[in-house]
Every structure is written in C-alpha cells, then in structure tokens.
SEBAPA-119716 format. One line per field, with one value per residue (C-alpha): chain; x, y, z. Coordinates in steps of 0.001 Angstrom, whole numbers, plus 500000, padded with zeros to 6 digits. Layout:
// residues N
torvo: [A:...]
east: [X:...]
north: [Y:...]
up: [Z:...]
//
This chain:
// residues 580
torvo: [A:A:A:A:A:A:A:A:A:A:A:A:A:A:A:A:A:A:A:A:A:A:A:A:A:A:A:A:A:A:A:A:A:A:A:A:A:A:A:A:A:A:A:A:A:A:A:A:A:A:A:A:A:A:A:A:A:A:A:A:A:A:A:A:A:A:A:A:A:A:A:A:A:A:A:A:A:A:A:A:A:A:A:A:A:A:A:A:A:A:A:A:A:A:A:A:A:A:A:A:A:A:A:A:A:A:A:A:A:A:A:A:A:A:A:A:A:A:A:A:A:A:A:A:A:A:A:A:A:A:A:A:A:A:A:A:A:A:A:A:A:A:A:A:A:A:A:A:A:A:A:A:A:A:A:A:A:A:A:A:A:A:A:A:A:A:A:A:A:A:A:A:A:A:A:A:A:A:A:A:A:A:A:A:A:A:A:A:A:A:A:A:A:A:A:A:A:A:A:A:A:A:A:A:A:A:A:A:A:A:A:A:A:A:A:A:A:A:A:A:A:A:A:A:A:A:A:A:A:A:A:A:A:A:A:A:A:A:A:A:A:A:A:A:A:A:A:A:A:A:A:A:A:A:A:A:A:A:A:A:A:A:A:A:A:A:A:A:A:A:A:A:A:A:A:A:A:A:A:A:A:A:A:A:A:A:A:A:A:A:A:A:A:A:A:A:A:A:A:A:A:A:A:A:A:A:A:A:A:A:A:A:A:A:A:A:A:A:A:A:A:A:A:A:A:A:A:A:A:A:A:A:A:A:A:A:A:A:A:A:A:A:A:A:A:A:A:A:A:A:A:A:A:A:A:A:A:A:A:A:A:A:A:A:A:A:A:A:A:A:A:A:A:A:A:A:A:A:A:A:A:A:A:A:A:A:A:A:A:A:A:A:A:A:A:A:A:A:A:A:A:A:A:A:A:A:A:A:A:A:A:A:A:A:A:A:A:A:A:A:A:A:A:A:A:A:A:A:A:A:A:A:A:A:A:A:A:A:A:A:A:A:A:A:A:A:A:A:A:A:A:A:A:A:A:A:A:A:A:A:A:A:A:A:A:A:A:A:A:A:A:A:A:A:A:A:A:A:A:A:A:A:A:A:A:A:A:A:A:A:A:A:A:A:A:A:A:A:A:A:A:A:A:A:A:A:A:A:A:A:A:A:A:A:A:A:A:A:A:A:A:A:A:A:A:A:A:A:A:A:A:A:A:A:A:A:A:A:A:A:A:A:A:A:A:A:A:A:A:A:A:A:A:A:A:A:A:A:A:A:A:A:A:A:A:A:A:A:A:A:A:A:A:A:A:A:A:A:A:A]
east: [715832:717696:721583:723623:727674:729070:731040:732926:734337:734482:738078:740283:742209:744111:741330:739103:735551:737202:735501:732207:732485:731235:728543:724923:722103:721576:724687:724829:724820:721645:720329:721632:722697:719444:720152:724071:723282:720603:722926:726090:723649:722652:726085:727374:724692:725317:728974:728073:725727:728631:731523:729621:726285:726938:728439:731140:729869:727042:730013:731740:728348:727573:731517:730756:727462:729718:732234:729053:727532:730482:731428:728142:727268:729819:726976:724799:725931:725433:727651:726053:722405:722864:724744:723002:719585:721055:722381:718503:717072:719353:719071:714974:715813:717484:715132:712531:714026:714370:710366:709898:707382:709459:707263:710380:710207:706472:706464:708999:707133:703951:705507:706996:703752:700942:700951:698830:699389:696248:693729:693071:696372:697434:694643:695296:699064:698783:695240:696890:700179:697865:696709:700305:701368:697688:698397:701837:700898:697760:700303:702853:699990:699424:702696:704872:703600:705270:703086:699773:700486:700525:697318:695362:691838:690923:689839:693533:693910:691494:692414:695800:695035:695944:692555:689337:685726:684117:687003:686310:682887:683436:686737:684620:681104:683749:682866:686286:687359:690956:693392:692643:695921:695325:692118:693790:696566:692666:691802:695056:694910:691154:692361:695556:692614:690715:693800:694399:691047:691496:694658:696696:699003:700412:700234:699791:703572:703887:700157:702409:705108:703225:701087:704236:705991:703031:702893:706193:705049:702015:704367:706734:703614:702101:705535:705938:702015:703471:706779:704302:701957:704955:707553:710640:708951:708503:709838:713102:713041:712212:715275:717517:716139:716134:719583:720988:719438:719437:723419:724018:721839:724222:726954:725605:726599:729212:731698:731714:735418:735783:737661:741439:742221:740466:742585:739984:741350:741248:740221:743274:742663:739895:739022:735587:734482:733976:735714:735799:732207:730713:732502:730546:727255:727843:728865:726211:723390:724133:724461:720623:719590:721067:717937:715502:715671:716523:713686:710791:712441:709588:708998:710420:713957:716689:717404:714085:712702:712169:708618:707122:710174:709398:705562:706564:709193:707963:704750:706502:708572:705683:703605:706633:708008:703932:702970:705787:708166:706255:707109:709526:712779:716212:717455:719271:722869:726440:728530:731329:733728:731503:734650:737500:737851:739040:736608:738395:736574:738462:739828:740558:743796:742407:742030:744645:747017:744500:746268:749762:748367:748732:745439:744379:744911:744812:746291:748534:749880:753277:753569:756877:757683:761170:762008:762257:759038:757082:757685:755178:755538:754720:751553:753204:755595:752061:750283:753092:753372:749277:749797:752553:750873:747637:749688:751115:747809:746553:749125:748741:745075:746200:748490:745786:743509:745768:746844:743292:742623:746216:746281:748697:751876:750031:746840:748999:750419:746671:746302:748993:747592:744337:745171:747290:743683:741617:743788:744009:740416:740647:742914:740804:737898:739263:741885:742034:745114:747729:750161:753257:752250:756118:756470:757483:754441:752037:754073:752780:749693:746643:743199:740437:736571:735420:738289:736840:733830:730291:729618:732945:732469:730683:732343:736173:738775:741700:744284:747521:749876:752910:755912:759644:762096:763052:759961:756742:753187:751236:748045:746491:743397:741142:738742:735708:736677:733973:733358:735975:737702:741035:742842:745807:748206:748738:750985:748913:745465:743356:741398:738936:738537:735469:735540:735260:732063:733337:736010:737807:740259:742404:744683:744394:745550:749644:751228:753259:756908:758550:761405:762740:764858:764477:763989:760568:758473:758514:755052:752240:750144:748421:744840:744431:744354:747421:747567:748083:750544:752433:752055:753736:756065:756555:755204:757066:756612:753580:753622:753212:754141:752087:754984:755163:751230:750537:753768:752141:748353:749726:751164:748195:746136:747549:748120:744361:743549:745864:743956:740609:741562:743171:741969:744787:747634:750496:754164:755711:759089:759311:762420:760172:757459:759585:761199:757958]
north: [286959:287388:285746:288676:288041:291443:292449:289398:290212:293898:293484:291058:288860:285485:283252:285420:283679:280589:281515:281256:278084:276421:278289:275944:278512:279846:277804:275399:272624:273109:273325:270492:267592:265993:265719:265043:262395:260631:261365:259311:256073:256164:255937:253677:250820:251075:250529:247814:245881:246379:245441:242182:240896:241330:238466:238654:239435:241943:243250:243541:245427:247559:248496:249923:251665:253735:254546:255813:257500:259518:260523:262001:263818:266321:267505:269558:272734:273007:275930:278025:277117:277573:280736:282720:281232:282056:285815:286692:285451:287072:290306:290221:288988:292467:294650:292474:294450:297572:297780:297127:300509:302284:305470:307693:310409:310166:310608:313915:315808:315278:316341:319365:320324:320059:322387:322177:321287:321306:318039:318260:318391:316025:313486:314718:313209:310608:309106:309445:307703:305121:304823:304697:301748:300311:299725:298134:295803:294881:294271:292272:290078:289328:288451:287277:283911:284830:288266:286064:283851:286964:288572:286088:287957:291458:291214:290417:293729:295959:294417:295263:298521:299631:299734:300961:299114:301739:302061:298468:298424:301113:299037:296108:297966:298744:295963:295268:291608:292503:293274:296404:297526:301142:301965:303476:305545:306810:307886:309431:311811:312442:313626:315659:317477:318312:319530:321510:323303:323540:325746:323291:322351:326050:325937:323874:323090:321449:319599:318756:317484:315148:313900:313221:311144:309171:307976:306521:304791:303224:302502:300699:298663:297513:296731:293848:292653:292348:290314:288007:287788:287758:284822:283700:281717:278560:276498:278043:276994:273192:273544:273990:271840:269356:269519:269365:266420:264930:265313:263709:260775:260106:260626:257819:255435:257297:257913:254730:253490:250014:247216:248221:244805:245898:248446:251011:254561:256529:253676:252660:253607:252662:254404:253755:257192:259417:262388:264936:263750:264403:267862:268836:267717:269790:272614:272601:271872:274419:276793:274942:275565:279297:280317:278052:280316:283727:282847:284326:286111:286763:283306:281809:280595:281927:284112:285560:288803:290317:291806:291332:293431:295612:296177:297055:299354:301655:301764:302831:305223:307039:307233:309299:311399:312886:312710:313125:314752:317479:320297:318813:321191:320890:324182:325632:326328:327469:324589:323867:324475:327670:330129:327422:328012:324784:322382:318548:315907:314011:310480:307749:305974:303157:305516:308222:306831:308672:311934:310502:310208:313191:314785:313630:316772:315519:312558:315380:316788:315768:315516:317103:319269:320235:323766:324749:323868:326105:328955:330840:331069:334845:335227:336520:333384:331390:332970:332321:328283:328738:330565:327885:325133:326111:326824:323261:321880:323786:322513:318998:319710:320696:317888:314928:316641:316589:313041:312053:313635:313329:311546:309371:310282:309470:311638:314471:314247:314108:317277:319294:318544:319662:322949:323317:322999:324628:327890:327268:327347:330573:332271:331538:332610:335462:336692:339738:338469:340947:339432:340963:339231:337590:333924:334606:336225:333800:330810:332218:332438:329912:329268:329159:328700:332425:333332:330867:331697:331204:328370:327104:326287:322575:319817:318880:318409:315995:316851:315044:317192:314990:317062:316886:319382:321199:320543:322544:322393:320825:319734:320240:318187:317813:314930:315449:313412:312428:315721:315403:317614:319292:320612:323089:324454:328015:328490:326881:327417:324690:325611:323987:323576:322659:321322:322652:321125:320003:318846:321482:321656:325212:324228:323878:320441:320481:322395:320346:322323:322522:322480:320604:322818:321461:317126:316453:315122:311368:311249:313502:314446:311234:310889:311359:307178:306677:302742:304453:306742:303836:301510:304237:304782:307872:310504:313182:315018:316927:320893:321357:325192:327966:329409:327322:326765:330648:330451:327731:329216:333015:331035:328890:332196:333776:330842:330411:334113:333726:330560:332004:335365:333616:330109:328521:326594:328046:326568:327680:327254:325346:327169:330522:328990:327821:331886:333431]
up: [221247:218313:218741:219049:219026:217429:220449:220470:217264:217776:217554:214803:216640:215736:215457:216242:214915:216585:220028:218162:216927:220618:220508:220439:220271:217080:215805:212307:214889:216183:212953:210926:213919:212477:208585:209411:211104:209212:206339:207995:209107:205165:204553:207292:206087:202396:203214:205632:202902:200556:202621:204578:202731:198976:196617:194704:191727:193125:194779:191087:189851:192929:191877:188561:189807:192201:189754:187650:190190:191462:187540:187118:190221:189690:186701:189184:189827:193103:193832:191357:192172:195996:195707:193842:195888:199130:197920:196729:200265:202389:200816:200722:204634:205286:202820:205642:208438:206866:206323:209581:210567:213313:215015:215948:213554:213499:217216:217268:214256:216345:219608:217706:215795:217915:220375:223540:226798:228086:228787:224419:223244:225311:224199:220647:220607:222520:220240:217461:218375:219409:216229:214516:217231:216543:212743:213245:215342:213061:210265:212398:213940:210448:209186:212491:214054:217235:217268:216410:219212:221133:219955:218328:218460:217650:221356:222454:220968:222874:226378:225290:225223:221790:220693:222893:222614:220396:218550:217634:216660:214314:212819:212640:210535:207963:205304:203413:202051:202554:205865:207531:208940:207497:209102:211800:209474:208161:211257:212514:209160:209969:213894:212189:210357:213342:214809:212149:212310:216182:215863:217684:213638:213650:209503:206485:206221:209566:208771:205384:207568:209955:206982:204739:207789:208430:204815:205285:208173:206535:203283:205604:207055:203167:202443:205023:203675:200670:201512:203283:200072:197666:198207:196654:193085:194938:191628:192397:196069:194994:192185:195056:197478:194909:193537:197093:198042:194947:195020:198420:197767:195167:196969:199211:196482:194230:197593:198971:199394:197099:197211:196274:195166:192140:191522:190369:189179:192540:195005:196351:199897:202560:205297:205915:207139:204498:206183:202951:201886:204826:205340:201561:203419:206576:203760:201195:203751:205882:203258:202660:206164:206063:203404:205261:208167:206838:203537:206687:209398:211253:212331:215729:214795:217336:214264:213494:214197:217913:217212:220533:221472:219180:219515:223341:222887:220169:222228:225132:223575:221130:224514:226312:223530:223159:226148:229346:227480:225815:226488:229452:228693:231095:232378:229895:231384:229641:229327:230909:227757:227529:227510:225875:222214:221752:223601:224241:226547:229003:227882:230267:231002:228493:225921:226360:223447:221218:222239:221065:217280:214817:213628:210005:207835:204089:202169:200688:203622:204155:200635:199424:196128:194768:196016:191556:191361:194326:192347:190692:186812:185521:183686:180050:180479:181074:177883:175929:176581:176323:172811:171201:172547:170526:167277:167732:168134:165002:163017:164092:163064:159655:159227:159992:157782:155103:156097:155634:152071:150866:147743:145943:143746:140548:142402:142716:139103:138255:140167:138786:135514:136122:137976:134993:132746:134988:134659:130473:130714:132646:130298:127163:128960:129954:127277:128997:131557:131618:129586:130718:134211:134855:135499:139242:140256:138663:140121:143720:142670:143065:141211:144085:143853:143600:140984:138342:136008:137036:134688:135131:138987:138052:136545:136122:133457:133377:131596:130142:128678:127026:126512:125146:125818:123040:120996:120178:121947:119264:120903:124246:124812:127797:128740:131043:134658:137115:139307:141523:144428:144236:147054:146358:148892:149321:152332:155655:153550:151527:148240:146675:143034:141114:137409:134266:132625:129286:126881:125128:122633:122438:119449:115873:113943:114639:111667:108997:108699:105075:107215:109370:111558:114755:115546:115562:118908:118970:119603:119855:123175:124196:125728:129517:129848:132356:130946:127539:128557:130343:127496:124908:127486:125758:128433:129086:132564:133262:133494:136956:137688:136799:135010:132706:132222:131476:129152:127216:127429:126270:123006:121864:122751:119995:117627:117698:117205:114105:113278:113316:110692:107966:108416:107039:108996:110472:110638:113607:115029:118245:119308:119299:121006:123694:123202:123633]
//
C-alpha cells in the first residue's frame, strides 16, 4: 500500500515534517542504509591505510593525490545533472497515474443510457462493463509486476471471472503479433451497437456519448503501453548514475583529512569522520534513489502503484453502478431547509469560530473614496474634457510630425528661397495675376500642389537671390535641385510643393547706367552654391515674404516685356524699382 502521510501535515506547525522524519517504511532510510554504509567502510579503510600502513613518503604522495582529487571533483555538475533528471521522472511518474483507465464516467453514461430493466438490459450493462474492467486489467497485467504476479495466465483471468471460457477461445483465434488489451473495447462497441438496434440507446447522441467516453478509457489504457514501451533515453539514466558515483568515489580520496603538520591550504583540522561529506552522500544519493523508484511506479516499492487495489475496486464499483443501482432511486422528499430562504448547516463546537468571521465580499469592499470624488461628473462637463483632450492629442500629433520632417536653419533658408521661385515661376507663367493684388493679401497667401501648372508639378528649383538694400534687382537665376519636398505652413495645415523642372532665367543682362545716381551693388547675384555664397561673404538675406517676392516678380515682368519690343537694354533706376 502506497505510504500515505498527508494528514499529518494537514496542518503547518513548528516542525511540522519533523514527526516524519522517524518514520522507516517508505522512508530515505530504508532505501539508502545499504549504499551509506558501504560508502563510510570505503572511507573508514582508506583513512585507516593512510593514517597506519603508509610510509612517509607514500604518505607525502597519497597527500598531493587528495589535494588533486578534491580540486577537481567540484568539475561535475552534479546539481544540474540530477535536478533536471529527477524533475523529468517525477513528472512522467505523475502523467503515470493520471493514465491510469478509471471506469466511473464510463459506468454512469451506461447506467444513464441503456435503458432496461429486464433479464437483457441487465446482461447488456453489466457484459459490457465487464469488458471495460476486462481490458484494464489486460493492460496492467502487462505493465505492473505486482498485477502479473497476480494473474500470470490468460487462465488466471477467466477463473477470475473477468473473462468467460468462450469468451476466451474467441480472444485467443484472433491472430495478432502484438498485445491485445483492446479486443474487448472491440467488443463492448460491437454490444453498444446491438443495443442500439434493440431500442435499449434511446438515440444516436447518447450511442455518441457512451462511444466517446469509452475512447477515453481505451486512450488512457494505450497510454500506460506506451510509458512501459517508451523509457527515459537510457544514456541519460547512465550520465547520472555515472556522475554520482563517479563523484563520491572521488570523494573517497579527495576528503580525506591529512596530516596538519604539513600545513596544507585547508587541512588544518582532523576529525576523522567526514561529517559534511557524508551528509552530500546521504543528499545526492537520495536524490539518486528518489528517480530509481518513482522512474516505474508500477513496480513493488512501498511507493509504487496500488493496482491490485485498483483492479478490485473499479470492478466492484462498475458492477453496482449497472447493475444494483439502476434504476434504484431514494424517495424523493422536501428537505428540511425546504421553506428557509437562507439554508445554513449546523457546525459543531470545533468548528463554530467559522460563524465569528465576516463573509468574503470583494478585495474592494471596504475600500474607501474621498466624499469629492463619489460624485457624478455631468455628461457636457464629460464631453468637454473628452473634446480638449482630443485637440491636445491632435496637436501633439502635428507637432511630432513636424519634429520629424523639420529641417535645419540653412533648410529653411533653402525653403524660403524656393517658395520664393516657385511663385516667380508662377507669375511668368501666368502674367495674368492681378497686379493691383496688395502686399498684405499675398503675404497670407500660400503656393500648394493643385495651384501650380500642370507641367510645373515635377521637378524643383533652388534659388539664391543676393540682395542689398537700396540697390536694384539685376539678375535672378535659378538652378535645377534634386526633386525634393517642401513643406509650407499655412495656419495648422501642411502643403506640399513639387519642383519646377528646369533652370530659368527671367532677366535680361544687368543694365550699364550713364549715371551713377545711386552706389552700385558690391556684387552681383551669386550661384545657388551656399560654399560660394559663404566664401564671398557677400550674401545679402534671402527674400522670404511673398510681399516682397510678387514686388520683385511684377518688376522684372515688365522689364522683360520691355526687353523683348525694342531689344535693346534698358537703364533703370534702382530707387524706382524698389518704388514700384
């Protein structure tokens, strides 16, 4: 019978697992007295031969072996080799019990869905329970040792009782190399059939049922074949037996207590009894011993599997649950809370401090909240928060876009310049621009996508207009940039702008004055190469307001109008340019 202790520890008490520790049957005692003890005379004669029949200088060598010895053997990982060995057996040792076939559902779908209580319907149930108890026991005769011993012949079985003598003969003429534990799961579907065509299984679904149920059963029975077929790699098994073994057999020699006249590092005490050595022994091969027994649990250790106990009770109770108890109902009766709405049982004096604790209502039920905060908030106040905290979040939107795509100071100079161009372009394009448009309504005003020319929509100009206050536009020139994309702001809205294919230039040659009324520019407009403009040093600021721009584009409008009629140069006066 398997040890059971759980109700001695049903309760934690101060040193609570001590009371186990006297325990003999089942115990680590009883298991490893043998190899503790072989393991200490090992010990106790090396230490002997040491101490008593060496020579001085075997003494001196047998010395430096220990020292060796007791350096290496802390090299095998013993902890990590036994631990995870012992976690994979003890968890196939459960999944073991687990797939151990157990008839009680089986039995109470059967009871439930084959109805009958005649002579047939009672042979119906109880033959085909048979048959379920039948194929567990073939399956635990032929994977439990203690169930063997019990049933050793197929005769064993039919004096048993579990299987009749025609029954046999016809388990027998079926030819198969393999076990036959599911012959009788065969015939028990074969008899739920006939059953079924008998009008006893009221419809398909409970036939479904009783079918579905009895696969588990059988599933439960090929898993345990399979667990007895399918071991732990064996390899692994001999790595751990090995390394355990292997360890304390150097620890024979590497934790023997030396001579402390020789004042060797760590050796300056003797004892004789290695106390802590052989508590690692009684550790590690235990843990050793635990997988030895729990690796097959249905062997005959005082930890193994009951199955005799459990061939005769799930016999025993599949027999009465079809058979005594079918259709075996108590007189139904009101109950004697039939009239209280709010039923308790009775406790005992033991047990009456149960009535003294509160009922659990919630882990939030005494929880307290500040009397401003019960209040409910009105819905417009609600929508409102709702309302600002989505403009915020737009705006924060907004702002990380333009965080992303924001470009450098000498980006945005490059930008001004070219919305500056891109609008030129617009203006000679279309000359048509009212022209009495004031400055303060174009500087609102933006260049976007759809308000540019059709073939004006690919490509991009960069433009560097240099400038001195108080002198005349002389020459505008633009230079054909990579395609490129500007963003302009208009209020909270982004624009795109798309480049202007090619280089254009608006103006005539500068004019050469007979006059000089005005100081001339110290230098005229330089290319769009910032290092040149840096290097002149000479650049002037950029025209970066669309005032300014459509001043500038109205003039060389109708400079080059002029231009094209006479086709002769014109002087002009930069004081009416910058007028005009």
């Amino acid at each position: 019978m398997t040890v059971t202790y759980t109700a001695r520890v049903a309760n934690a008490r101060f040193c609570g697992f001590s009371k186990l520790l006297l325990a003999w049957r089942g115990s680590i005692y009883k298991l490893l007295y043998k190899e503790f003890v072989a393991f200490f005379a090992m010990y106790a004669a090396i230490s002997i031969t040491y101490r008593f029949l060496l020579f001085d200088d075997q003494k001196r060598y047998f010395e430096k072996l220990a020292i060796y010895c007791n350096h290496y053997a802390s090299l095998i990982p013993m902890s990590f080799v036994l631990g995870f060995y012992v976690t994979l057996v003890v968890n196939r040792w459960w999944s073991q019990y687990t797939s151990i076939p157990l008839p009680d559902q089986l039995m109470c779908i059967l009871s439930g869905g084959l109805q009958g209580g005649d002579e047939r319907g009672r042979l119906l149930r109880r033959t085909m329970m048979r048959y379920a108890s039948l194929s567990a026991l073939l399956i635990l005769r032929s994977v439990s040792t203690a169930v063997f011993k019990r049933f050793p012949t197929i005769d064993h079985v039919v004096e048993a009782g579990f299987m009749t003598r025609e029954e046999r003969k016809k388990f027998e003429s079926l030819q198969s190399p393999y076990n036959k534990y599911w012959i009788p799961c065969v015939w028990f579907s074969n008899l739920a059939a006939v059953a079924r065509c008998e009008g006893r299984i009221k419809d398909d679904n409970t036939l479904k049922l009783l079918l579905e149920e009895l696969n588990v059963f059988r599933g439960k029975c090929s898993m345990l074949f399979h667990y007895d077929m399918i071991s732990v790699p064996l390899v692994y098994t001999q790595v751990v037996t090995l390394a355990v073994y292997s360890f304390f057999l150097v620890c024979l020699i590497g934790r023997q207590f030396l001579d402390p006249a020789q004042a060797y590092p760590g050796h300056d005490l003797d004892l004789y009894v290695p106390i802590f050595t052989l508590l690692q022994f009684f550790f590690y091969a235990g843990w050793l011993k635990v997988a030895e027994q729990l690796i097959n649990p249905f062997g005959e250790d005082d930890d193994d599997f009951e199955t005799n106990w459990l061939i005769d009770r799930n016999f025993q109770v599949s027999m009465m649950a079809v058979d005594e108890m079918y259709g075996d109902l108590p007189l139904m009766q009101r109950d004697r809370y039939w009239n209280d709405s709010n039923p308790r049982p009775p406790y005992t004096a033991a047990t009456v401090f149960v009535l003294r604790k509160p009922s659990f209502q919630g882990s939030t039920f005494d929880m307290a909240l500040p009397k401003e905060e019960m209040h409910f908030q009105p819905l417009e106040n609600i929508a409102e928060n709702l309302e600002e905290s989505s403009g915020h979040q737009s705006n924060m939107a907004l702002f990380n876009r333009l965080l992303n795509v924001g470009p450098s100071s000498g980006a945005l100079m490059g930008g001004a310049l070219r919305r500056t161009s891109a609008q030129l372009q617009r203006l000679r394009r279309y000359p048509s621009v009212d022209p009495c448009t004031s400055d303060d309504e174009e500087e609102g005003s933006t260049i976007s996508k759809d308000s540019l020319p059709p073939e004006s929509r690919h490509g991009s100009l960069s433009t560097v207009v240099s400038m001195i206050p108080g002198a005349p536009l002389l020459d505008i020139q633009f230079e054909a940039d990579p395609p490129e994309l500007r963003i302009e702001e208009d209020g909270d809205s982004l624009k795109q702008l798309e480049d202007v294919p090619s280089t254009v230039s608006l103006l005539p040659p500068p004019p050469q004055p007979k006059k000089s009324i005005a100081p001339r520019p110290s230098a005229l407009l330089q290319s769009a190469d910032p290092s040149r403009l840096e290097h002149s040093g000479q650049l002037s600021q950029p025209i970066t307001t669309h005032s300014r721009a459509t001043s500038c584009t109205r003039r060389v409008h109708s400079v080059s109008t002029d231009s094209e009629r006479t086709g002769t140069q014109h002087d002009e006066d930069p004081n009416k340019i910058r007028e005009t």
